[in-house]
Residue frames as a rotation matrix with the C-alpha (Angstrom) as fourth column:
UNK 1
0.100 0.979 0.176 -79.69
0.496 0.104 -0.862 -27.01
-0.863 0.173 -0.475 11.72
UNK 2
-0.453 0.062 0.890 -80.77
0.885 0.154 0.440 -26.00
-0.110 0.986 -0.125 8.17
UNK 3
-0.529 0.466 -0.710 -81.56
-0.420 -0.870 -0.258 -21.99
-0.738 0.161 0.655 7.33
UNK 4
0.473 0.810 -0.348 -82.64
-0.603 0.010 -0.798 -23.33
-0.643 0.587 0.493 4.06
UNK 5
-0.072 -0.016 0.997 -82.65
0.337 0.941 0.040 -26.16
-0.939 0.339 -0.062 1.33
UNK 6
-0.116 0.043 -0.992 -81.74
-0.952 -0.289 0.099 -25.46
-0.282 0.956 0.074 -2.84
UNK 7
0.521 0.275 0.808 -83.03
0.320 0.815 -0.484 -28.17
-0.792 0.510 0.336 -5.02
UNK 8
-0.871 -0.365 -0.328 -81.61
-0.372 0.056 0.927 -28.96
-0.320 0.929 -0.184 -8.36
UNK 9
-0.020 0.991 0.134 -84.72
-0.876 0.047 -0.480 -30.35
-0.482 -0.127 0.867 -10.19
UNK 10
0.573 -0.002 -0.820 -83.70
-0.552 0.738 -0.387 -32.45
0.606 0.675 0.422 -13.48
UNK 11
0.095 -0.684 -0.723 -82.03
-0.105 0.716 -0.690 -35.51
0.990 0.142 -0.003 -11.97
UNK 12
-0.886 -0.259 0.384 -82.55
-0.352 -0.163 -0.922 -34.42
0.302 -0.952 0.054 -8.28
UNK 13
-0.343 0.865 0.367 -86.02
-0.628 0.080 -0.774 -34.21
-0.699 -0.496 0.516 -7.74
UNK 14
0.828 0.302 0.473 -87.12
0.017 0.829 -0.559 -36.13
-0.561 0.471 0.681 -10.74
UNK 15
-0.324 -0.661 0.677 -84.84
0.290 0.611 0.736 -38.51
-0.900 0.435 -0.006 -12.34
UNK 16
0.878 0.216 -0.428 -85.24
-0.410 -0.126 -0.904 -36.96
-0.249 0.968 -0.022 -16.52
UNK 17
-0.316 -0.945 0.082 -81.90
-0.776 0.307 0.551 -38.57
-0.546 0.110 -0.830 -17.19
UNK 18
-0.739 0.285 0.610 -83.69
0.349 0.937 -0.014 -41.73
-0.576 0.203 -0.792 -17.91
UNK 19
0.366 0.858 0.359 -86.79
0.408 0.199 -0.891 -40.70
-0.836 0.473 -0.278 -20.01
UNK 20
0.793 -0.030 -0.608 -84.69
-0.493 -0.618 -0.612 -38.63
-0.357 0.785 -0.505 -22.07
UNK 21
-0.574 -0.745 -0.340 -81.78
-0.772 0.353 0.529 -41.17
-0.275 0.566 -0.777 -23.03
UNK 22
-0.401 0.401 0.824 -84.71
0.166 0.916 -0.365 -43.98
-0.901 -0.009 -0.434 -23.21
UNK 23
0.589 0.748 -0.307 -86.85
-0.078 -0.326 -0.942 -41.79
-0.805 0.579 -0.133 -25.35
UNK 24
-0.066 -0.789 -0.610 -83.80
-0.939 -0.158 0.305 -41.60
-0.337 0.593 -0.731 -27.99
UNK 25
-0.891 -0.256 0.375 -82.87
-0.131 0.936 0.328 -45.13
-0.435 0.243 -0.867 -27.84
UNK 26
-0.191 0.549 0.814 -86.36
0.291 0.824 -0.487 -45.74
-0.937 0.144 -0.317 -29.36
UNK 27
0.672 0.077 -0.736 -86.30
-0.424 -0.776 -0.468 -43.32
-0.607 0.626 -0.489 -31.80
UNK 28
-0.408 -0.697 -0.590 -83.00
-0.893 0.167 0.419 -44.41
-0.193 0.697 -0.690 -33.25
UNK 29
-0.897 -0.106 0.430 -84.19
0.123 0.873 0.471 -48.06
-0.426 0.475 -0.770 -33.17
UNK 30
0.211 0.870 -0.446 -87.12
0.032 -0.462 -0.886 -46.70
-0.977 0.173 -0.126 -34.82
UNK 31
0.710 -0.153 -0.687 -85.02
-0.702 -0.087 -0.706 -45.89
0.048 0.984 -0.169 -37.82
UNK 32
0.908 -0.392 -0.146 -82.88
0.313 0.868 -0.386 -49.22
0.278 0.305 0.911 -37.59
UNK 33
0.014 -0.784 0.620 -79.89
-0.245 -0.604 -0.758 -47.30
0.969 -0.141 -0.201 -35.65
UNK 34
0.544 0.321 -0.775 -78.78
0.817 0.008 0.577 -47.68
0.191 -0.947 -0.257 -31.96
UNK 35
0.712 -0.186 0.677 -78.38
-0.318 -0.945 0.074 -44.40
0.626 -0.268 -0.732 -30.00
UNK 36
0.026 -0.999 -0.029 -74.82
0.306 0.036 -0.951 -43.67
0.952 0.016 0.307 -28.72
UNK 37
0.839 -0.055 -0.542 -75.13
0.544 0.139 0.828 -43.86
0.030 -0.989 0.147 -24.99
UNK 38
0.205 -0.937 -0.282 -71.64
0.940 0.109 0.323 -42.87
-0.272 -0.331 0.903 -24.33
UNK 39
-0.541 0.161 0.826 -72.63
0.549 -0.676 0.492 -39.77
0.637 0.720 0.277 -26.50
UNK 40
0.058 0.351 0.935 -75.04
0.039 -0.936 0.349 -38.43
0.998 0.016 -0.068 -24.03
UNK 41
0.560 -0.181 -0.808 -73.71
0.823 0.007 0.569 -39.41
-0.097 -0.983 0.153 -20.75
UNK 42
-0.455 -0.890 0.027 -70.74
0.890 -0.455 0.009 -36.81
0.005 0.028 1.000 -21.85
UNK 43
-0.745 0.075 0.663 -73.35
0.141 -0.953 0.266 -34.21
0.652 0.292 0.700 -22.58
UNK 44
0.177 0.650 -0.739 -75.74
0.922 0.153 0.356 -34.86
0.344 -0.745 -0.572 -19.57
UNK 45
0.292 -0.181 -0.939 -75.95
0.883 -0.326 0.337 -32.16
-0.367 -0.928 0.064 -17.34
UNK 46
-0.822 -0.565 0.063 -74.06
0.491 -0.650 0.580 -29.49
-0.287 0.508 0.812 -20.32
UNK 47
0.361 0.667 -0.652 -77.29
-0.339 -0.557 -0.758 -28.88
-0.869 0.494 0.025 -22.12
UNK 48
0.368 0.109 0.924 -77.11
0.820 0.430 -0.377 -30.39
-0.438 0.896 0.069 -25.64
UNK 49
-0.015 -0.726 -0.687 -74.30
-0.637 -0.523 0.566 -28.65
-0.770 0.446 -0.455 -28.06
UNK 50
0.960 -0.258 0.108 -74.06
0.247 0.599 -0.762 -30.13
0.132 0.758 0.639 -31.76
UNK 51
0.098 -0.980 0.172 -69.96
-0.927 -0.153 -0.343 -29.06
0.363 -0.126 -0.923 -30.81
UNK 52
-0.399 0.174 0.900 -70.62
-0.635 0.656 -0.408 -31.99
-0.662 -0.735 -0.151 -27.65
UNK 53
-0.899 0.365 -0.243 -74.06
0.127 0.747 0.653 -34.18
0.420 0.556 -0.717 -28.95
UNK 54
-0.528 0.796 -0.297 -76.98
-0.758 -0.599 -0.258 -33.15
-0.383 0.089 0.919 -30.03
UNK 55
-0.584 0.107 0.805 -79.35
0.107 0.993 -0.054 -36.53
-0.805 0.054 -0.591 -30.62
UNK 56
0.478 0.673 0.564 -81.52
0.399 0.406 -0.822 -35.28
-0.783 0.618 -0.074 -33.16
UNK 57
0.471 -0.387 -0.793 -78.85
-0.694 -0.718 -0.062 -33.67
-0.545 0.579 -0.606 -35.12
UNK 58
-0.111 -0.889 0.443 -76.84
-0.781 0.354 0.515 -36.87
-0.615 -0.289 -0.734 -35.13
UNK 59
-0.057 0.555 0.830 -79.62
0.511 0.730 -0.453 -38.60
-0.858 0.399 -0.325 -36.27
UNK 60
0.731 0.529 -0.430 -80.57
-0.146 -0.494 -0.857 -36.21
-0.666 0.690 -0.284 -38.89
UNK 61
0.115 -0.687 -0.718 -77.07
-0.901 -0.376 0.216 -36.52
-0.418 0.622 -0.662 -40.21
UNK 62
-0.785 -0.311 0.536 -76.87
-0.263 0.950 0.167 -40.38
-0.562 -0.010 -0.827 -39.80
UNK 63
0.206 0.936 0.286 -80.10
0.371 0.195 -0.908 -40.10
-0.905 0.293 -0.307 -41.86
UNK 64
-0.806 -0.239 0.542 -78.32
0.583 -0.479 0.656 -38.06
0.103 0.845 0.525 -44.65
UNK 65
-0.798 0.348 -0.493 -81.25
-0.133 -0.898 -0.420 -35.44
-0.589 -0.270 0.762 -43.71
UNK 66
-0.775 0.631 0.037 -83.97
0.474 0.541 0.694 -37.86
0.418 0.556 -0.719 -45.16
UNK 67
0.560 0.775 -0.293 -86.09
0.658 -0.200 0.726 -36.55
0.504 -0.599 -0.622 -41.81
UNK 68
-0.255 -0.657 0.709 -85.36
-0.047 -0.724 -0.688 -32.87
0.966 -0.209 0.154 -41.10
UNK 69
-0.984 -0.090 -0.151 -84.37
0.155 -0.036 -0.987 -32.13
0.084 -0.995 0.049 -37.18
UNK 70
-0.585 0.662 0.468 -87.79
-0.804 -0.550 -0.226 -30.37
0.108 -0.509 0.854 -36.45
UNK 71
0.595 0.545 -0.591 -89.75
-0.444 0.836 0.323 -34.14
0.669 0.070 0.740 -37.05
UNK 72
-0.070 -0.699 -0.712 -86.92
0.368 0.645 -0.669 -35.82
0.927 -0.309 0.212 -35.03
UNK 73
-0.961 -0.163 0.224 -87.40
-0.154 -0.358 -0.921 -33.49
0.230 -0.920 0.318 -31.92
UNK 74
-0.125 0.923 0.364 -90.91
-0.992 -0.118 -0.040 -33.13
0.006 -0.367 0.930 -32.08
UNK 75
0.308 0.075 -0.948 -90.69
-0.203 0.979 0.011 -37.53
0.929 0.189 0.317 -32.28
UNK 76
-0.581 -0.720 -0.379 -88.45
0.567 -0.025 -0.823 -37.29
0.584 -0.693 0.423 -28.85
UNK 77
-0.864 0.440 0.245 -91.01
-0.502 -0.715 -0.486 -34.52
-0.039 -0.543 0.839 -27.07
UNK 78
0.369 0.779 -0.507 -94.05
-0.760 0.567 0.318 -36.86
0.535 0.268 0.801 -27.98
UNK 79
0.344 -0.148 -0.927 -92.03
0.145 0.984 -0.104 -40.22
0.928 -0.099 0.360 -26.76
UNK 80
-0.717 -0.596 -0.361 -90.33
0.411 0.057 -0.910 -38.33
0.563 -0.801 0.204 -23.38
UNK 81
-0.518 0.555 0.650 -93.45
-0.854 -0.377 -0.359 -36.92
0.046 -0.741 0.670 -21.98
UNK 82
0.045 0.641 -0.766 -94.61
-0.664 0.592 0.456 -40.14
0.746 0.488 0.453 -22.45
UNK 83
-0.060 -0.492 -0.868 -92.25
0.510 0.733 -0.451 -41.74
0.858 -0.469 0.207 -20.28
UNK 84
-0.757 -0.261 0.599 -92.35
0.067 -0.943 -0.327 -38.77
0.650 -0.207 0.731 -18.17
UNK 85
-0.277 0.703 0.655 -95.48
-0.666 -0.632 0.397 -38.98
0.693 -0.326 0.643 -17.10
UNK 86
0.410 0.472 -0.781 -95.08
-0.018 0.860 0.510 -42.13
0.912 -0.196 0.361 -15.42
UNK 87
-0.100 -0.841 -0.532 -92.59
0.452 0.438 -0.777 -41.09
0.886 -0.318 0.337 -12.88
UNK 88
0.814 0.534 -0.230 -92.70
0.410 -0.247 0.878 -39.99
0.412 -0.809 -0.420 -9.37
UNK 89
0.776 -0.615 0.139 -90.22
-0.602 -0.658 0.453 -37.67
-0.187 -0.435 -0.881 -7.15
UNK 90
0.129 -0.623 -0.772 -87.15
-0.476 0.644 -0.599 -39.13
0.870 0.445 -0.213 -6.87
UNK 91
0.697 0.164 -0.698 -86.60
0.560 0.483 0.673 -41.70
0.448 -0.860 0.245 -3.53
UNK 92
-0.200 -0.269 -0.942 -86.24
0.970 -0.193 -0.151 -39.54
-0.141 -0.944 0.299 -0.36
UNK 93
-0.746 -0.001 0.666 -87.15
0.229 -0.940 0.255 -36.19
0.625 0.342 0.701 -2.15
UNK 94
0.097 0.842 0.530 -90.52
-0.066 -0.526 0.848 -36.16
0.993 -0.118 0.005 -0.88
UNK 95
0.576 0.214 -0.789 -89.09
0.708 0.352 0.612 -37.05
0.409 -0.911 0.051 2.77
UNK 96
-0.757 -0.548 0.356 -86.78
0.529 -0.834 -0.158 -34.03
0.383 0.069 0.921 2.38
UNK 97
-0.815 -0.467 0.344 -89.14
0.263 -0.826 -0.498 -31.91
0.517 -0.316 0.796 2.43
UNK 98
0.388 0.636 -0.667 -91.42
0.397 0.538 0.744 -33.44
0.832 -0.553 -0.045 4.54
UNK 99
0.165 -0.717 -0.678 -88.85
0.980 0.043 0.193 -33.08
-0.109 -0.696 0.710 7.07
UNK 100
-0.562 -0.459 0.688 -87.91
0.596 -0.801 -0.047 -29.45
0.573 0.384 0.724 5.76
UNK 101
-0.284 0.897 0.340 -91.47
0.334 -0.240 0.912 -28.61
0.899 0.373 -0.231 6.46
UNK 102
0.848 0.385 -0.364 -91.26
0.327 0.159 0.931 -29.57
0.417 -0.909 0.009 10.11
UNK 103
0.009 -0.751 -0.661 -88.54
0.939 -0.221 0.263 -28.07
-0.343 -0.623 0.703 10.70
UNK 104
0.711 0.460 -0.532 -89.39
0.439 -0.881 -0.175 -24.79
-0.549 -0.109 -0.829 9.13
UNK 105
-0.285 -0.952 -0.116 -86.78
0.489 -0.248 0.836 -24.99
-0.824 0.181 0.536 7.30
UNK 106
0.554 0.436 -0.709 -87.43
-0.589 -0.397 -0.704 -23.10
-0.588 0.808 0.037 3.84
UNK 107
-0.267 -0.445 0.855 -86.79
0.576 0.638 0.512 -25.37
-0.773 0.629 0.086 0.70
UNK 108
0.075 -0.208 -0.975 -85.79
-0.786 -0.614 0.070 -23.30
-0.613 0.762 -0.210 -3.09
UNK 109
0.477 -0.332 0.814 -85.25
0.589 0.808 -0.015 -24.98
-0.653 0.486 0.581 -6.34
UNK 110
0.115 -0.285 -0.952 -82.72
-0.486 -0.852 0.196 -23.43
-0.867 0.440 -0.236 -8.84
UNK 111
0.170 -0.079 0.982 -82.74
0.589 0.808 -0.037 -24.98
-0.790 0.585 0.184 -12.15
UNK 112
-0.642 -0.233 -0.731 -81.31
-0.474 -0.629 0.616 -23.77
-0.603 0.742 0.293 -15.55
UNK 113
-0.665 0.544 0.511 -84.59
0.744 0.540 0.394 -25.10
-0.062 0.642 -0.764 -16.82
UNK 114
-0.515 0.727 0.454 -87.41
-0.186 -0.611 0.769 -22.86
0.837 0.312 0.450 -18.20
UNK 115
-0.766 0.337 0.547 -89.91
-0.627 -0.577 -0.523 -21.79
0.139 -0.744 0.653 -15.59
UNK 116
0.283 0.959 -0.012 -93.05
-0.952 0.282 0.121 -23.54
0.119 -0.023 0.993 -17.05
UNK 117
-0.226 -0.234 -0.946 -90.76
-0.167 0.966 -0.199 -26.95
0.960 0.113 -0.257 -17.21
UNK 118
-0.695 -0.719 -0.013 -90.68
0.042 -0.023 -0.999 -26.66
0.718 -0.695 0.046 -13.81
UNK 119
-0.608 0.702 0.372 -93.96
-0.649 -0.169 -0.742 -25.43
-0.458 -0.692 0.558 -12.60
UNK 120
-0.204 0.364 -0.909 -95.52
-0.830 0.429 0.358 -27.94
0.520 0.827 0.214 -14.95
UNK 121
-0.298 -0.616 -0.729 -93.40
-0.120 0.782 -0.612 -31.11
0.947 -0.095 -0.307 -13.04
UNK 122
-0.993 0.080 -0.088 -93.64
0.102 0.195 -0.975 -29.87
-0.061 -0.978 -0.202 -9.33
UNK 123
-0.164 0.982 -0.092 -97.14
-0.980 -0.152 0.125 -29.06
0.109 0.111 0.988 -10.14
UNK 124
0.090 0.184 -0.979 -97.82
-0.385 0.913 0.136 -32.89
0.919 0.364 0.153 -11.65
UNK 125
-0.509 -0.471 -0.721 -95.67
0.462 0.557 -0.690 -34.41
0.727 -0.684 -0.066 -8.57
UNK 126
0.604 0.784 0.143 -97.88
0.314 -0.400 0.861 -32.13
0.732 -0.475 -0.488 -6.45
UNK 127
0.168 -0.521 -0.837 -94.93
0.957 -0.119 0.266 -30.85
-0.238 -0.845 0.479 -4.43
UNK 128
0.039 0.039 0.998 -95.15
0.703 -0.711 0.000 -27.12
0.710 0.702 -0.055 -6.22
UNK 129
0.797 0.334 0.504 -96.25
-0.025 -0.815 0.579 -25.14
0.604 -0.474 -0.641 -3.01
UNK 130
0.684 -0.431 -0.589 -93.70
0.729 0.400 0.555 -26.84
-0.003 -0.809 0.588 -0.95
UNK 131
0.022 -0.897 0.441 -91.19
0.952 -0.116 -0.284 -24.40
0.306 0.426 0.851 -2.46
UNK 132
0.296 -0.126 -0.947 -90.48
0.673 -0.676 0.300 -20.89
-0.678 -0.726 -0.116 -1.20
UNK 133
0.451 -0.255 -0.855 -88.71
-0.799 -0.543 -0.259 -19.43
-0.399 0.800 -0.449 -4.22
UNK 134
0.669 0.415 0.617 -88.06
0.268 0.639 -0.721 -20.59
-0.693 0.648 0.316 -7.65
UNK 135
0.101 -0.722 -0.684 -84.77
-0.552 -0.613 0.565 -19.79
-0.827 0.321 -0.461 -9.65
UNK 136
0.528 0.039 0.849 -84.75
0.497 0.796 -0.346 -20.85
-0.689 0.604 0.400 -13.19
UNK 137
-0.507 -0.763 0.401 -82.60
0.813 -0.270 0.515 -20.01
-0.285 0.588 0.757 -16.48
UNK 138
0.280 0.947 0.159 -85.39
0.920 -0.312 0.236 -17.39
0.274 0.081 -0.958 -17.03
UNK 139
0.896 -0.129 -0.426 -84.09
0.276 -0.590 0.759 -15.17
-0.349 -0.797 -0.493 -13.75
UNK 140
0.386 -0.895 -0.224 -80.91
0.215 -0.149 0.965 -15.00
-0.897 -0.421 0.135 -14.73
UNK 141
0.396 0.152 -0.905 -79.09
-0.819 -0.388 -0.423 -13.40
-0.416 0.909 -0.029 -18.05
UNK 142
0.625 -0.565 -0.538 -77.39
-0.165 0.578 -0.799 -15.93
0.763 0.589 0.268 -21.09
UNK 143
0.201 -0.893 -0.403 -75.05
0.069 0.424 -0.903 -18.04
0.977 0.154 0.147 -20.30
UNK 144
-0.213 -0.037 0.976 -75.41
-0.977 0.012 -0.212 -16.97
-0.004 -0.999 -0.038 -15.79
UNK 145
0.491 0.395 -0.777 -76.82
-0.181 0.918 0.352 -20.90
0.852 -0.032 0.522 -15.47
UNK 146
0.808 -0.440 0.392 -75.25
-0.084 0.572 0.816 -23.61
-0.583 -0.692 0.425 -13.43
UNK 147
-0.284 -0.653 -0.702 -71.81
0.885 0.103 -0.454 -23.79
0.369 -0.750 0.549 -12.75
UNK 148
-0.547 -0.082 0.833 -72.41
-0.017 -0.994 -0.108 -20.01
0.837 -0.073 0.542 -12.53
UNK 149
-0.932 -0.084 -0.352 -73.86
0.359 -0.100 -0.928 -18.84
0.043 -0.991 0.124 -8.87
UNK 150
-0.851 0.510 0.125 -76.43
-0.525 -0.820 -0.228 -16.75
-0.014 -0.259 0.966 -9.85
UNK 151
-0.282 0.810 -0.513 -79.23
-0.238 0.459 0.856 -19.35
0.929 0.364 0.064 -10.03
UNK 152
-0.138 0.004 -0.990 -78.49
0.842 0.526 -0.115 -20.13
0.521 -0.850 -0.076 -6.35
UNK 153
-0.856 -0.015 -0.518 -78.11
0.352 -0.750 -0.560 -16.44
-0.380 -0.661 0.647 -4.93
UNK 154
-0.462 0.865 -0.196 -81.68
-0.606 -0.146 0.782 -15.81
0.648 0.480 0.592 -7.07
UNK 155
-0.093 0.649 -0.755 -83.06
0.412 0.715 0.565 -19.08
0.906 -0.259 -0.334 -5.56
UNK 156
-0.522 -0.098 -0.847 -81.85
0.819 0.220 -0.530 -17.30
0.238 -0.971 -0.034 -1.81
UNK 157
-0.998 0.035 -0.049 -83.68
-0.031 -0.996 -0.078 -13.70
-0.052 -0.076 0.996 -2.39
């Protein structure tokens, strides 16, 4: 039996993988450009690094800096909550912790996302209370994220 259950959130519980490489791709064909896939599969999961790939930097450059970065993100934050808002847990999440529930198990989410992303999402998806405790890049100092532990031994206190 289960003592207790740690979510991941982006990509676990809801799939953002997909609104945020879609939301690009229209952007770039927006300005007559297609967005380098292969570019952010490599930086999924890293957090965005102009070292790695950073999409609106790329663009900005591939633009000669016609349209400065701050229009290019705030184009991308407009077009992914768009997509965003259409989506729903990911399949089997919400039997998780359905199942958690009845079994008493306790269910955590650690994420190296901001707090409000988070209470925002499970809020929306209406699974917010389900949680017990909440561990987010917030809790924890620079640079502690995932791989680091401490988001998980936060999520267990």
């Amino acid at each position: 039996m289960y003592k207790a259950i740690i979510f991941d959130f982006d990509g676990t519980i809801l799939d953002t993988e997909t609104p945020e490489c879609q939301s690009w791709q229209i952007i770039y064909k927006d300005y007559g450009l297609v967005f380098p896939v292969e570019h952010f599969f490599e930086a999924v999961g890293r957090g965005y690094d102009k070292e790695v790939f950073e999409p609106a930097h790329f663009l900005h450059n591939k633009l000669s800096g016609s349209v400065p970065h701050e229009t290019l993100q705030e184009q991308h934050r407009t077009q992914f909550n768009i997509l965003l808002a259409i989506l729903d847990c990911r399949p089997g999440i919400r039997e998780w912790i359905e199942y958690c529930s009845a079994k008493a198990v306790p269910c955590a989410i650690a994420s190296s996302s901001p707090r409000s992303w988070i209470d925002r999402n499970a809020s929306r998806l209406g699974i917010l209370n389900a949680f017990t405790a909440i561990a987010t890049k917030d809790d924890v100092g620079p640079g502690r994220t995932k791989p680091a532990p401490d988001l998980f031994l936060h999520a267990c206190y």
